[in-house]
C-alpha positions as a Markdown table, in Angstrom:
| # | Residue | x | y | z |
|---|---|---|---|---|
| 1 | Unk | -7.6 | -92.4 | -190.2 |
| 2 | Unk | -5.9 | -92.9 | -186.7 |
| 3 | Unk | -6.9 | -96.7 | -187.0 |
| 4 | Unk | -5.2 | -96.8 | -190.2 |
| 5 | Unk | -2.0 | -95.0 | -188.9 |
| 6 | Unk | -2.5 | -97.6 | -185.6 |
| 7 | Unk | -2.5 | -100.3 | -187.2 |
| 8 | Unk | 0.7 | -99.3 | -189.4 |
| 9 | Unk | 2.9 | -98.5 | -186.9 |
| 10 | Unk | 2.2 | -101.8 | -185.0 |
| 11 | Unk | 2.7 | -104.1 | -188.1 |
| 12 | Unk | 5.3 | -101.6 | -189.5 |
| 13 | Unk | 8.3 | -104.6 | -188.6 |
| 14 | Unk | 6.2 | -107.4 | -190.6 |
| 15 | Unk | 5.9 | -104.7 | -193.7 |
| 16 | Unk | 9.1 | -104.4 | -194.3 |
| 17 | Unk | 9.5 | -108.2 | -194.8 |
| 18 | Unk | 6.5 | -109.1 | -196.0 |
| 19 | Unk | 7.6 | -109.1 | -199.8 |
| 20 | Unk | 9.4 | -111.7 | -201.6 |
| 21 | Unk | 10.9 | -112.1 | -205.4 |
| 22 | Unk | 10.4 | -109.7 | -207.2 |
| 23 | Unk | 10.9 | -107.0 | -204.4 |
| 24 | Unk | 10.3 | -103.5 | -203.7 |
| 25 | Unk | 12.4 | -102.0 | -206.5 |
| 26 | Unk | 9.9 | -103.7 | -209.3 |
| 27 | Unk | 7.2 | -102.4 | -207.7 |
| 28 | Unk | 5.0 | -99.8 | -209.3 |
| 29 | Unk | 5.4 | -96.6 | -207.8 |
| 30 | Unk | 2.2 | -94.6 | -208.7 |
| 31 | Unk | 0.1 | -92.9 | -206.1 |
| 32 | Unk | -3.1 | -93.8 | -205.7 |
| 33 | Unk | -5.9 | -93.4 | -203.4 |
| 34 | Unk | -8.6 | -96.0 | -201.4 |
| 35 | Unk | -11.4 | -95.2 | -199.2 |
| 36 | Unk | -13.3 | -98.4 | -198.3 |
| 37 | Unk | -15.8 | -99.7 | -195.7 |
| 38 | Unk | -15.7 | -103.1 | -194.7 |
| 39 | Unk | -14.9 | -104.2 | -198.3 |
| 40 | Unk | -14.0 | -108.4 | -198.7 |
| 41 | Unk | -10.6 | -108.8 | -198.9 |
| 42 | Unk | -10.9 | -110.3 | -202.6 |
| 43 | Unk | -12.1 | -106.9 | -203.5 |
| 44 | Unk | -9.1 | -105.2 | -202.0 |
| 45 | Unk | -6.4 | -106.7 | -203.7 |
| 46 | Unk | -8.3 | -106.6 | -206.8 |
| 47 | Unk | -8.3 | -103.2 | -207.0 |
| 48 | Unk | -4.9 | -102.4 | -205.8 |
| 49 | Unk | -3.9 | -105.0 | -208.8 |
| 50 | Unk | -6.4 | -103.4 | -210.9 |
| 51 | Unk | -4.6 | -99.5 | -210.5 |
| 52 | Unk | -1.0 | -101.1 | -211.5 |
| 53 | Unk | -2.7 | -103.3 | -214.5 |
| 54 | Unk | -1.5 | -106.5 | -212.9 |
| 55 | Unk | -2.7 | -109.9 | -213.0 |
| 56 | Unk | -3.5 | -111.3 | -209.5 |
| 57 | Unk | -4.0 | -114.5 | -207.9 |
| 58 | Unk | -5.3 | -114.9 | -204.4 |
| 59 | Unk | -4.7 | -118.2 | -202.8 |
| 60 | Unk | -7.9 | -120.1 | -201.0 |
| 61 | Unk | -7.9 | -119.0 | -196.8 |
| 62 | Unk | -7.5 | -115.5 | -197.9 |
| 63 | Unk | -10.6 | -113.9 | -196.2 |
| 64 | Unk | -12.0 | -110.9 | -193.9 |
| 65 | Unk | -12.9 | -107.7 | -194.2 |
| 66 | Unk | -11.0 | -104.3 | -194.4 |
| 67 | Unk | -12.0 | -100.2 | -193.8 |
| 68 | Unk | -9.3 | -97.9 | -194.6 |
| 69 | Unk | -8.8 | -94.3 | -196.3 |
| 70 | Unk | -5.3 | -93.8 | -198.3 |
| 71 | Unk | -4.9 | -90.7 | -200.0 |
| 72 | Unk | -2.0 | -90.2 | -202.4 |
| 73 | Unk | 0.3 | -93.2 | -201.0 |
| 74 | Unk | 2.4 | -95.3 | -203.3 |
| 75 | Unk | 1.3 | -97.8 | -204.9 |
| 76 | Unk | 3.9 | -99.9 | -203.0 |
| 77 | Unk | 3.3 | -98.7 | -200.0 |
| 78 | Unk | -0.6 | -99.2 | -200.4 |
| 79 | Unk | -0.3 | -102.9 | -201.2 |
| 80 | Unk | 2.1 | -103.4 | -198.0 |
| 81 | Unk | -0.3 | -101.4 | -195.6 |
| 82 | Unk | -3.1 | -103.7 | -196.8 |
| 83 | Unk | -1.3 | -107.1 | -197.0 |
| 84 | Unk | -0.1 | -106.7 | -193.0 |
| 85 | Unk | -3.3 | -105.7 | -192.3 |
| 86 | Unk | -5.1 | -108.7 | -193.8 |
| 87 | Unk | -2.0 | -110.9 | -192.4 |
| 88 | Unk | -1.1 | -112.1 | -196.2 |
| 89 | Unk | 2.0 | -112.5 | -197.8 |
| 90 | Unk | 2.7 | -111.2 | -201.5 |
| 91 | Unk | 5.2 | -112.2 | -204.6 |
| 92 | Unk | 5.5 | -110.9 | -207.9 |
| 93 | Unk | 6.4 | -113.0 | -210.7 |
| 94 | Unk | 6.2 | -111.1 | -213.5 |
| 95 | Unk | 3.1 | -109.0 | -213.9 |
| 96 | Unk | 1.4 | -111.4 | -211.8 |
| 97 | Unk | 0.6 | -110.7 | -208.3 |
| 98 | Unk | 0.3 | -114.1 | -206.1 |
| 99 | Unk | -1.4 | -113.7 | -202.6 |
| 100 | Unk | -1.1 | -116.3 | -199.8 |
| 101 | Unk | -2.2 | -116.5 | -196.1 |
| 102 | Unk | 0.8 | -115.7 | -193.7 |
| 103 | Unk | -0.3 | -118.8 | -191.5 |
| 104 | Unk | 0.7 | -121.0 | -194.6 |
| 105 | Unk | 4.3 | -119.5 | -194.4 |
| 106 | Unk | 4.6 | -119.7 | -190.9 |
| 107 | Unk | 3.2 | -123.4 | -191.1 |
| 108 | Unk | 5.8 | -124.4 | -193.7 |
| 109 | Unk | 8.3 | -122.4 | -191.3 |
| 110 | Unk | 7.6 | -124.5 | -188.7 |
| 111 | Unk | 7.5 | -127.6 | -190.4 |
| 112 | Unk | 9.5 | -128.3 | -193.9 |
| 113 | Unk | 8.8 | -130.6 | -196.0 |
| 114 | Unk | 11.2 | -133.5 | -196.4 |
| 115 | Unk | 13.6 | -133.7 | -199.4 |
| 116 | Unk | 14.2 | -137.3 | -199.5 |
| 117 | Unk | 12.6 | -140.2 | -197.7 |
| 118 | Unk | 14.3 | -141.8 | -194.8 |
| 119 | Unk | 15.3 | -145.7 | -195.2 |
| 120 | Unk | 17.2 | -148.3 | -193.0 |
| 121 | Unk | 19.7 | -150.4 | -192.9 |
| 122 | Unk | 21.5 | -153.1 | -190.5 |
| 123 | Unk | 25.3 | -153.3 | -190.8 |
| 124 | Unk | 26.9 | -156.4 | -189.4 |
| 125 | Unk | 30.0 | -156.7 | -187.7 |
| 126 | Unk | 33.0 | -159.2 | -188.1 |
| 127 | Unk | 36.0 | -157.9 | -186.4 |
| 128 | Unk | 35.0 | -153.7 | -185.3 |
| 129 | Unk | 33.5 | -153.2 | -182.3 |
| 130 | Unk | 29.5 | -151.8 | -183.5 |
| 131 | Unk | 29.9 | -149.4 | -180.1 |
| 132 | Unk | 33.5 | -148.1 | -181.1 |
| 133 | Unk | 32.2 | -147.2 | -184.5 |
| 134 | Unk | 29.1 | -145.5 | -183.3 |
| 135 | Unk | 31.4 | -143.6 | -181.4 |
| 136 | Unk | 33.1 | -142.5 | -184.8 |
| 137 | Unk | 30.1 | -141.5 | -186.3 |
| 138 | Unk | 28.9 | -139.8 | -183.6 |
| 139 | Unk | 31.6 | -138.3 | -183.2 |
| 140 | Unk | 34.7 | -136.8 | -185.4 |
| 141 | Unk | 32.5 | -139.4 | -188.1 |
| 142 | Unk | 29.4 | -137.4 | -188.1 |
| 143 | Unk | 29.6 | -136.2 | -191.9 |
| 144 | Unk | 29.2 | -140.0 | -192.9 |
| 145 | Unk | 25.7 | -139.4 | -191.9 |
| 146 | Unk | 23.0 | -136.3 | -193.1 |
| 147 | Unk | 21.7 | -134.5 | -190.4 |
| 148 | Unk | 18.4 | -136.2 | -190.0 |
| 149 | Unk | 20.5 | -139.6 | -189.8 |
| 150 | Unk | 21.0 | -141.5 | -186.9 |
| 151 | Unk | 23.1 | -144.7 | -185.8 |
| 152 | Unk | 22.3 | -147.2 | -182.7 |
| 153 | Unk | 25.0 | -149.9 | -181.2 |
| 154 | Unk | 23.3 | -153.3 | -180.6 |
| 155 | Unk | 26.4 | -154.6 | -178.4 |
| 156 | Unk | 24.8 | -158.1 | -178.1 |
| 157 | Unk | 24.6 | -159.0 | -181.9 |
| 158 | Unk | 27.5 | -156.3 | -182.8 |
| 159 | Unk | 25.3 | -154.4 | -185.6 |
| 160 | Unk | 24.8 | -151.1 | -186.1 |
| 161 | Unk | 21.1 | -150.0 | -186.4 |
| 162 | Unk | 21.0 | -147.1 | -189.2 |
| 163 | Unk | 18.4 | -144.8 | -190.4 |
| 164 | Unk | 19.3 | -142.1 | -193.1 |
| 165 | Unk | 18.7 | -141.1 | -196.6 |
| 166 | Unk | 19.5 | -143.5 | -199.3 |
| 167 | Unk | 22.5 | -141.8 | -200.7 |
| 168 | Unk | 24.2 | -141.2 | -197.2 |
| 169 | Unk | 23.3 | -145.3 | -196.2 |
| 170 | Unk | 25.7 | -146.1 | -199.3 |
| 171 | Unk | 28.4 | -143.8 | -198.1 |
| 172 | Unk | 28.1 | -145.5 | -194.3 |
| 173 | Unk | 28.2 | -149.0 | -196.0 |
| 174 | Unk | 31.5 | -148.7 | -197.7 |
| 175 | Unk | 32.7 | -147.0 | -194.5 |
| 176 | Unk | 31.8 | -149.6 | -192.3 |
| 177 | Unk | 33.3 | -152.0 | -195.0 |
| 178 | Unk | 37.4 | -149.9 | -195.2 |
| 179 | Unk | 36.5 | -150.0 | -191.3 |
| 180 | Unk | 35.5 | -154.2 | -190.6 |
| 181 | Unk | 38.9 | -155.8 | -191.3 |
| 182 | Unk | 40.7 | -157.7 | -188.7 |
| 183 | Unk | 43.6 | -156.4 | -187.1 |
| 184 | Unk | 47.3 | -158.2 | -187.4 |
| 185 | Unk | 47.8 | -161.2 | -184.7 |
| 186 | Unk | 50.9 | -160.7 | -183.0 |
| 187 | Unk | 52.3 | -163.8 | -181.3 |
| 188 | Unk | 54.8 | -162.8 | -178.2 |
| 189 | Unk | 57.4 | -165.5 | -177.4 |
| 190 | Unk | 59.4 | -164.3 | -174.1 |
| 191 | Unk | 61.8 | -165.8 | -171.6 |
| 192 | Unk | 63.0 | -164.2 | -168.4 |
| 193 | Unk | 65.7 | -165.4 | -167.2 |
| 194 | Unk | 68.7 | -164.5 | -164.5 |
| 195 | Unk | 71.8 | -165.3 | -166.1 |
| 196 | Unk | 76.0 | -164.6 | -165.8 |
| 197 | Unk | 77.7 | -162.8 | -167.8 |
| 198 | Unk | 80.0 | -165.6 | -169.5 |
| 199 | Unk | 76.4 | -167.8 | -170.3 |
| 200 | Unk | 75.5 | -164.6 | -171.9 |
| 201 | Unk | 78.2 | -164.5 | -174.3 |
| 202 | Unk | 78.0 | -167.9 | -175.2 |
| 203 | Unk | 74.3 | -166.9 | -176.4 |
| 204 | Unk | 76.1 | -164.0 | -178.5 |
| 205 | Unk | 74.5 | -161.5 | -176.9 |
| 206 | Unk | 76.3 | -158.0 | -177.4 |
| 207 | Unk | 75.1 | -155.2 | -175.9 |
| 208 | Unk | 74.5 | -152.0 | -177.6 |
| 209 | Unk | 74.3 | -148.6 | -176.6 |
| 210 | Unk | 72.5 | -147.8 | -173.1 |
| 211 | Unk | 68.8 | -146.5 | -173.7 |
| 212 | Unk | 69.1 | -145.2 | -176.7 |
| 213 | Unk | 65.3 | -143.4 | -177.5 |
| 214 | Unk | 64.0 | -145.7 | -174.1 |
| 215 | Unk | 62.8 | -144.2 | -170.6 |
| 216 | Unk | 64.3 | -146.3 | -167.7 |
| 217 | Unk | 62.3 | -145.6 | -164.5 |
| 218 | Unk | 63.9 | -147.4 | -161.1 |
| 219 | Unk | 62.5 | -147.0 | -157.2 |
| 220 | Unk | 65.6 | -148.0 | -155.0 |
| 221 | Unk | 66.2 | -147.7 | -151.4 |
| 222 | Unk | 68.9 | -146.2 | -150.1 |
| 223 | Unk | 70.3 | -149.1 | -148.3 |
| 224 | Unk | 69.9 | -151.2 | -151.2 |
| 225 | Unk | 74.0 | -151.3 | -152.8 |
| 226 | Unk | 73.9 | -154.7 | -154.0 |
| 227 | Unk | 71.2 | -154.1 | -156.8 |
| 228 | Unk | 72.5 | -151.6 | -159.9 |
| 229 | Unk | 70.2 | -150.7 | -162.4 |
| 230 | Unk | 71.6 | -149.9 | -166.4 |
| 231 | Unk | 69.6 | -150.0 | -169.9 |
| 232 | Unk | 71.1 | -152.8 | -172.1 |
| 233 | Unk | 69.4 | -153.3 | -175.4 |
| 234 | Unk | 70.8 | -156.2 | -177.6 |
| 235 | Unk | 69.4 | -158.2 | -180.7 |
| 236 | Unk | 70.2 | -162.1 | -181.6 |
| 237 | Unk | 69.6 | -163.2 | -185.0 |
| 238 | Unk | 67.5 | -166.1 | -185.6 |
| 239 | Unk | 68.9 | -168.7 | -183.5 |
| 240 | Unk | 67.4 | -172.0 | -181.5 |
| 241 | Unk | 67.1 | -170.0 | -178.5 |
| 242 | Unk | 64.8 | -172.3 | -176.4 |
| 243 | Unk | 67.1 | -175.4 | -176.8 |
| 244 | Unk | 69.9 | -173.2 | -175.9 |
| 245 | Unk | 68.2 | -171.7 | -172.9 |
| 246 | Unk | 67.5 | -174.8 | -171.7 |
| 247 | Unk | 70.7 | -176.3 | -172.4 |
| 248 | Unk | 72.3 | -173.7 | -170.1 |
| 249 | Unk | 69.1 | -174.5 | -167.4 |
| 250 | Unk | 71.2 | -178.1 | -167.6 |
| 251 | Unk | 74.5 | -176.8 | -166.8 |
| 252 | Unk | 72.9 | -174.7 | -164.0 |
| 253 | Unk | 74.2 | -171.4 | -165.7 |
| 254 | Unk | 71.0 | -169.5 | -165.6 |
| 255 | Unk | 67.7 | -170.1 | -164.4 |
| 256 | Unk | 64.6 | -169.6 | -166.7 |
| 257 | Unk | 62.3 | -167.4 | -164.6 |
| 258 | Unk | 59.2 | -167.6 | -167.0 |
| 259 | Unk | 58.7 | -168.3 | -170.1 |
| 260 | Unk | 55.2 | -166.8 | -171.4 |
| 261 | Unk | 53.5 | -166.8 | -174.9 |
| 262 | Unk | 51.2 | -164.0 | -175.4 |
| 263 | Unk | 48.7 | -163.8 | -178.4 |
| 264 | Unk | 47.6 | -160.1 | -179.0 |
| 265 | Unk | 46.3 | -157.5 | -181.8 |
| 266 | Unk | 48.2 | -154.3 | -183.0 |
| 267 | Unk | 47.7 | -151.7 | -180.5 |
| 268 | Unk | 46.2 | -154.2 | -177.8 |
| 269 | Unk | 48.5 | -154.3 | -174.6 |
| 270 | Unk | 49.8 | -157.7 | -173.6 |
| 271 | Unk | 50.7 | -158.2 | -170.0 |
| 272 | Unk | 52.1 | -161.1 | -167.7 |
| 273 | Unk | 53.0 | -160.9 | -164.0 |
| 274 | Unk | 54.4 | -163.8 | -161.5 |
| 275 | Unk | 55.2 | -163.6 | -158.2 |
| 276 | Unk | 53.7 | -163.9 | -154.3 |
| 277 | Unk | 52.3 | -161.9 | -152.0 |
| 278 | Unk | 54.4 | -161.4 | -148.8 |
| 279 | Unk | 53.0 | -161.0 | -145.1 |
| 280 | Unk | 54.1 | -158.6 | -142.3 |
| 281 | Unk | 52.7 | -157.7 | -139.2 |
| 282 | Unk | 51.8 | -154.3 | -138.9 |
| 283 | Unk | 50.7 | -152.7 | -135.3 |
| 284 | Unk | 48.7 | -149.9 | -134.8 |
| 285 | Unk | 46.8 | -147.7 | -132.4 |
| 286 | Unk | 47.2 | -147.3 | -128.6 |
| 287 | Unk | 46.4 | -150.7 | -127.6 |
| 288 | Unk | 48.8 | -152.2 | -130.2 |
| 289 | Unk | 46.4 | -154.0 | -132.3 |
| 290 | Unk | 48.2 | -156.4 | -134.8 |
| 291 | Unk | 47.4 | -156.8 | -138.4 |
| 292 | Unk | 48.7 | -158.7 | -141.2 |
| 293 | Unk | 49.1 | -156.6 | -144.5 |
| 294 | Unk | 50.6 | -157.9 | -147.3 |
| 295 | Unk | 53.0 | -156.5 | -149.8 |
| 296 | Unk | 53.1 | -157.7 | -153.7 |
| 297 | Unk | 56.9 | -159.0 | -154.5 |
| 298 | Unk | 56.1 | -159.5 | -158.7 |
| 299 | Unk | 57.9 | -159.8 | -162.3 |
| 300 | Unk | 55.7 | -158.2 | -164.5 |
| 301 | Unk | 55.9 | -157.3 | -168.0 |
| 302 | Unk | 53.4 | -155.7 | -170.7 |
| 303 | Unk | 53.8 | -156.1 | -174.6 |
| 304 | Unk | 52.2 | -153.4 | -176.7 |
| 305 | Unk | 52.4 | -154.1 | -180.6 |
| 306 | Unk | 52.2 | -152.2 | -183.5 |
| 307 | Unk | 52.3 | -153.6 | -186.8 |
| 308 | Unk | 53.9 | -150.9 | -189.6 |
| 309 | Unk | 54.1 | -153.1 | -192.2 |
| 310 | Unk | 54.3 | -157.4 | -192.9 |
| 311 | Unk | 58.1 | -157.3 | -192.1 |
| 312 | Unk | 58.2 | -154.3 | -188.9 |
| 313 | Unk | 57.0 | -154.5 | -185.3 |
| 314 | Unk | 57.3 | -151.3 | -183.0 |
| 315 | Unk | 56.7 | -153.2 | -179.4 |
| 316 | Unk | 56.5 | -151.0 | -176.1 |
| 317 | Unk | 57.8 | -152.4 | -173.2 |
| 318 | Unk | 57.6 | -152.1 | -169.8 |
| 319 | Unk | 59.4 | -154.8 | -167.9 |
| 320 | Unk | 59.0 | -154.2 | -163.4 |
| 321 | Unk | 60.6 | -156.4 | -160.8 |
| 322 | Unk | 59.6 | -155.8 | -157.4 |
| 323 | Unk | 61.7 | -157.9 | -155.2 |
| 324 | Unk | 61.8 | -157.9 | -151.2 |
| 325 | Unk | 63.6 | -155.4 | -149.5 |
| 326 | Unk | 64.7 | -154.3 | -146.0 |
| 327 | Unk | 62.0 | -154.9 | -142.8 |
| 328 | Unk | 62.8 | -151.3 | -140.8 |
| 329 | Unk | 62.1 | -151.5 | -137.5 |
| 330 | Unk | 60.0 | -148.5 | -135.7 |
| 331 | Unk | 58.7 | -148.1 | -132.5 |
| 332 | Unk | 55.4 | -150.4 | -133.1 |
| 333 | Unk | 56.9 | -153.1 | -135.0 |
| 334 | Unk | 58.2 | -153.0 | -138.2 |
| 335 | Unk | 57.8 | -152.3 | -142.0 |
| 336 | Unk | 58.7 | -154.6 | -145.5 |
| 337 | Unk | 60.3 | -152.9 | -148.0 |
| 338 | Unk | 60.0 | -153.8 | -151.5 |
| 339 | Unk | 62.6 | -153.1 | -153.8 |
| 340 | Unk | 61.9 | -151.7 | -156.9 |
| 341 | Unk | 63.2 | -151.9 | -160.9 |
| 342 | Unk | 61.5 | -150.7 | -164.3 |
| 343 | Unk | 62.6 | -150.8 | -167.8 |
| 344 | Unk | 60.4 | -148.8 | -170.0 |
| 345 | Unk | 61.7 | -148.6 | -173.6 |
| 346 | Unk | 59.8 | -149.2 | -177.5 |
| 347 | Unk | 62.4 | -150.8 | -180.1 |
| 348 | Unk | 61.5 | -151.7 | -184.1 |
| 349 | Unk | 62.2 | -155.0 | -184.9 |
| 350 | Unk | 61.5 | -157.4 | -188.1 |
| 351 | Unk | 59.2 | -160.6 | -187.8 |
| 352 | Unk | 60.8 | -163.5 | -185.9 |
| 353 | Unk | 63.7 | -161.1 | -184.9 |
| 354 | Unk | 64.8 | -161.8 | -180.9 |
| 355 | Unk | 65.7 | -159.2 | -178.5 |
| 356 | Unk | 67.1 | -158.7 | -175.5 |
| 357 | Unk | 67.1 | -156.3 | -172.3 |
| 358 | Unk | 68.5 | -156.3 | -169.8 |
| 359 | Unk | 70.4 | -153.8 | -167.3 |
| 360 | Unk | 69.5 | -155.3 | -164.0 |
| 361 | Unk | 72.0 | -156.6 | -161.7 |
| 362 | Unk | 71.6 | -158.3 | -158.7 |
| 363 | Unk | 74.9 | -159.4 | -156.8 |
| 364 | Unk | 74.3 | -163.4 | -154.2 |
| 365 | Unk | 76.3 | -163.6 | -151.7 |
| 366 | Unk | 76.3 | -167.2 | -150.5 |
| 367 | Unk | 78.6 | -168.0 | -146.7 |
| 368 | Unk | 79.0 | -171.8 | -146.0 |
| 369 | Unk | 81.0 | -173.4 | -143.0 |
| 370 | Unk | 81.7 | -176.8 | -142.3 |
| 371 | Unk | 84.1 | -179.0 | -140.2 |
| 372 | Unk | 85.0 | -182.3 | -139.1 |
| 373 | Unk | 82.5 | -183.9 | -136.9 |
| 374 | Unk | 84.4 | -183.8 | -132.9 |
| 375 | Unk | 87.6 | -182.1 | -134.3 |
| 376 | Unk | 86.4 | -179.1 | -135.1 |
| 377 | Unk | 84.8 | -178.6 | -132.0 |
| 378 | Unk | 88.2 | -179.2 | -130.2 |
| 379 | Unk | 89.9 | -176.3 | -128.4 |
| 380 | Unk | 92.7 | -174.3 | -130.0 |
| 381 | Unk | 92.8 | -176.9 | -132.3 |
| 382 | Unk | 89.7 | -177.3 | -133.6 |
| 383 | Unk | 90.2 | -174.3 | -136.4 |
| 384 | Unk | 92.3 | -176.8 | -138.5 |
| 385 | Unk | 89.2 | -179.2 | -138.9 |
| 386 | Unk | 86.9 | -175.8 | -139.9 |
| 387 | Unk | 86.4 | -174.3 | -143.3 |
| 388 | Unk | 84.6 | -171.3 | -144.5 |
| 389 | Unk | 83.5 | -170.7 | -147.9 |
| 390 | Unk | 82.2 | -167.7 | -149.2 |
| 391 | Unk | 80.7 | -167.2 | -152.6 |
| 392 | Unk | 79.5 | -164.1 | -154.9 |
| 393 | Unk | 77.3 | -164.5 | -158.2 |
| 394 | Unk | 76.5 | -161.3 | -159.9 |
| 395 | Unk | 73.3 | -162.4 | -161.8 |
| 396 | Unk | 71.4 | -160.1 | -164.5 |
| 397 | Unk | 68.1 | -159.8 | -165.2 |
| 398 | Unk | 67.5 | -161.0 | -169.2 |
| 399 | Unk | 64.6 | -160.4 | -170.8 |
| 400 | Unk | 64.2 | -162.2 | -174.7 |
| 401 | Unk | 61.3 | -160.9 | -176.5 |
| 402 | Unk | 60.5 | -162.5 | -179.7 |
| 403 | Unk | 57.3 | -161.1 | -182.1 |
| 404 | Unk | 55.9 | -163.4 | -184.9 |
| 405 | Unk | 53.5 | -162.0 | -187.3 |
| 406 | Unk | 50.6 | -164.7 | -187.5 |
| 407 | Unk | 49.3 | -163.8 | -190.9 |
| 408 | Unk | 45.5 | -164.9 | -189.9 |
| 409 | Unk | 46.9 | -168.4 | -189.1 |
């Protein structure tokens, strides 16, 4: 009797559970009362099945022996002392009682069987990147695939490698599919050019409003009075501008600075710079080693597109001049300044439509002196064979930025 009572309060926590449909409520409730010596477990069950007139069905590795001495338990209570002491699970469907080994649970547990066989499939790429959608699906994309699925990048052939069920490889193809279109080529037609004010109106160039929505960033010395920096934002209407441009070039009322064409996609950044690197000596430690370092002096611009619709182009720009500045002296030699200027804006145009920026001034101060070859260089006299010319251009920097749709051209 203490065996028994052992062995139930050890197993008491895999009792409780051990039942499954059916449960404890549809149980029969009877007492009844065993006493049995190393009886086959076939004979066990039978009996317990037997007192509550049930049918019973004992599954194949159901085996061993059992001793035990119940006296006035329930019925229930019996046929859960027995099956965690024979480590078998129990169901009732019905008025048939169905006994299986726990092992074959726990096996089953352990290992489920598979709902639906797993297939494959390769996905070719024409214009998505395979390692970008990958990514997706991996990612915020994840409920395109089941959870046994799985998706692999080939970046040299720009596939995707899939395994899944059937029914989620369908739902991946038609998402790779909406995702595989080309994105719109943008075609960025730009001229930077230093101009005066009067060639400016002859181009019909009004300005608007200064930095309306834009960010204008600028990095100026203090010593640097002849540069001003404002946000001009204008729009010409579709005009002959090259021939125009270079018709001014002619009459030496502007100089074209660059004039790049940039191909891009929407979203893709665009991005030209020109300029020269410019040398200084630079000395350093006790001994006054000398060094050359250089300093970038560059007109730079980047382009970002995007496309809203076949007639509207949102571009982002950010246009940087970095011109040569002071050279301060110090006690070990002497520094370069660089002088800088940013306009940082985004405008919404329509296809073909031109605009300009501008908003950066730079004043040229030009001295010239000349005389009359001997006379000038006469005493007293000499000032009447001397002139002196001084001249002032206040140039601005112009940037026209024109986007064409290419249309897959």
């Amino acid at each position: 009797m203490r065996t028994v009572l052992l062995l139930l309060a050890l197993l008491w926590p895999l009792i409780t559970g051990a039942g499954e449909a059916g449960g404890k409520s549809s149980l029969p409730q009877q007492p009844v009362s065993l006493m049995l010596d190393n009886v086959p477990a076939g004979q066990v069950l039978q009996s317990l099945a037997r007192q509550a007139q049930l049918n019973i069905v004992v599954a194949p590795g159901v085996s061993g022996a059992l001793s035990l001495q119940l006296a006035a338990v329930p019925w229930a209570q019996a046929l859960e002392i027995v099956a965690a002491a024979l480590d078998v699970r129990w169901s009732l469907r019905g008025n048939v009682l169905q006994i299986t080994p726990a092992s074959r649970a726990r096996e089953q547990a352990r290992y489920p069987p598979r709902q639906a066989p797993l297939g494959s499939a390769t996905l070719g790429l024409r214009h998505a990147s395979a390692a970008d959608l990958a990514a997706a699906l991996t990612g915020g994309g994840a409920r395109y695939l089941s959870p046994r699925g799985s998706v692999l990048a080939d970046v040299r052939t720009n596939r995707l490698l899939v395994q899944d069920t059937r029914p989620a490889l369908e739902a991946l193809r038609h998402w790779v599919e909406t995702m595989d279109v080309p994105l719109p080529q943008v075609e960025l037609v730009a001229h930077i050019v230093s101009i005066g004010q009067e060639s400016l109106r002859d181009l019909g160039v009004k300005w608007a409003a200064s930095a309306g929505g834009g960010t204008l960033q600028a990095e100026l010395p203090a010593t640097a009075a002849s540069t001003r920096l404002g946000f001009n934002i204008g729009r010409i209407s579709g005009r002959m501008l090259e021939l125009e441009l270079s018709a001014l070039e002619r009459r030496q009322q502007l100089a074209i600075i660059a004039s790049p064409r940039l191909l891009t996609s929407h979203q893709q950044p665009a991005s030209i710079r020109q300029g020269s690197e410019i040398p200084y000596l630079l000395t350093s430690g006790e001994n006054g080693n000398v060094s050359v370092d250089y300093k970038e002096a560059l007109l730079g611009m980047t382009v970002t597109p995007y496309v809203y619709s076949p007639e509207r182009i949102r571009l982002k720009l950010h246009i940087s001049q970095n011109m040569p500045g002071q050279k301060l002296q110090y006690a070990q030699g002497e520094v370069l300044t660089i002088d800088k200027q940013e306009i940082e804006t985004e405008v919404v145009l329509r296809d073909g439509e031109t605009i300009a920026l501008g908003g950066i001034f730079q004043d040229k101060r030009q001295q010239a002196r000349g005389q009359v070859p001997w006379l000038g260089g006469v005493p007293l006299l000499g000032g009447l064979f001397r002139h002196e010319a001084k001249n002032r251009q206040r140039q601005e920097l112009v940037v026209f930025i024109t986007p064409r749709l290419l249309n897959g051209r």
